[in-house]
C-alpha positions as CSV (number, residue, x, y, z in Angstrom):
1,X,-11.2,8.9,13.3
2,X,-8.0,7.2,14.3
3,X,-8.0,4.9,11.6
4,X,-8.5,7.9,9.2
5,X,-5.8,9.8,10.1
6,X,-3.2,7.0,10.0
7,X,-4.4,6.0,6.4
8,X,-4.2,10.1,5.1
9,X,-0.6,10.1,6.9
10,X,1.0,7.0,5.2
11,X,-0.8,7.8,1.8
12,X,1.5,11.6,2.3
13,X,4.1,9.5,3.2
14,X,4.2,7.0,0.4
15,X,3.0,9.7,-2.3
16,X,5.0,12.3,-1.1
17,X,8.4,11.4,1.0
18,X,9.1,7.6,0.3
19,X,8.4,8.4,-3.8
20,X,10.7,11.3,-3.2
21,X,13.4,9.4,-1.5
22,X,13.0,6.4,-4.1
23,X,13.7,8.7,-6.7
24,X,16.9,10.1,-5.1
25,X,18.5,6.8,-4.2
26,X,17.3,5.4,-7.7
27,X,19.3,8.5,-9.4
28,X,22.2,7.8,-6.9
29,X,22.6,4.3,-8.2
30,X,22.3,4.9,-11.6
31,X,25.2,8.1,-11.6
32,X,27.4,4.8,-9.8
33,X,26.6,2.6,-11.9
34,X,28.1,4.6,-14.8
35,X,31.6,3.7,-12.8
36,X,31.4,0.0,-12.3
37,X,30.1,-3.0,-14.0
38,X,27.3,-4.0,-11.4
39,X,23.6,-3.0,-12.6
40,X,21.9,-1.4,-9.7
41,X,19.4,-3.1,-7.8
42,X,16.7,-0.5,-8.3
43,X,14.6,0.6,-5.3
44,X,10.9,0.7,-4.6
45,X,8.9,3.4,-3.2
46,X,7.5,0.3,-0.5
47,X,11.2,-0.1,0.4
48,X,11.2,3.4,2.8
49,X,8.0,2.2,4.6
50,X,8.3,-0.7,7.9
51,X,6.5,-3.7,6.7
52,X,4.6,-3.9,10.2
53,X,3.0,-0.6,9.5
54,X,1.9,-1.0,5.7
55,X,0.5,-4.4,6.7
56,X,-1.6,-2.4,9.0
57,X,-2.8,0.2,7.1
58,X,-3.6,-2.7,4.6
59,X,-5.8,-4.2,7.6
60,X,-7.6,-1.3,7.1
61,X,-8.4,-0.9,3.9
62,X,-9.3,-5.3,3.8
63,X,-11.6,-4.4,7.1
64,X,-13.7,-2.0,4.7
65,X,-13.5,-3.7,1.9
66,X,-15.3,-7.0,4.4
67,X,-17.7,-5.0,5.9
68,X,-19.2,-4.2,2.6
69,X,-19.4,-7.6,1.0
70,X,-20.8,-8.5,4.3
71,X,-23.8,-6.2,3.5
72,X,-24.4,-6.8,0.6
73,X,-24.4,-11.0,1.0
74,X,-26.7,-10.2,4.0
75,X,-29.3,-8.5,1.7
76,X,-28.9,-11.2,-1.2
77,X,-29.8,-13.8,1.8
78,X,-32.9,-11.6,2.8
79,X,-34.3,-11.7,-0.8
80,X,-33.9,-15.4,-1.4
81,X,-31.2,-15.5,-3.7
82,X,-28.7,-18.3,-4.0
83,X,-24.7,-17.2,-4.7
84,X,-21.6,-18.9,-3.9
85,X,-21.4,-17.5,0.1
């Protein structure tokens, strides 16, 4: 239940504040780039989020993702068939 709520909190977060915030410093950069010569380094929504925490929440998501190969290359074993595992 942990788990779940920290993934539903960062997917607000990155869909909802760090987009929003992107947007702002992207418009930002452009209106002061109009006044000087330098191109804007443009800026990702992933830029607003610590790197510690999205490699977590990523943890997550790779966890699932092992658990269900895990299944399913158990059952293939069971029935005899040969794969690359």
């Amino acid at each position: 239940m942990q788990k779940q709520r920290e993934i539903q909190e960062y997917v607000e977060f990155k869909g909802k504040w760090a987009f929003l915030a992107a947007i702002i410093t992207n418009g930002f950069a452009a209106i002061a780039s109009m006044f000087s010569k330098r191109k804007p380094k443009e800026v990702k929504i992933d830029d607003f989020i610590d790197k510690k925490y999205a490699a977590k929440i990523k943890g997550y998501f790779k966890e699932a993702q092992d658990d269900k190969w895990a299944s399913l290359i158990k059952e293939a074993k069971m029935k005899g068939l040969k794969g690359p595992w």
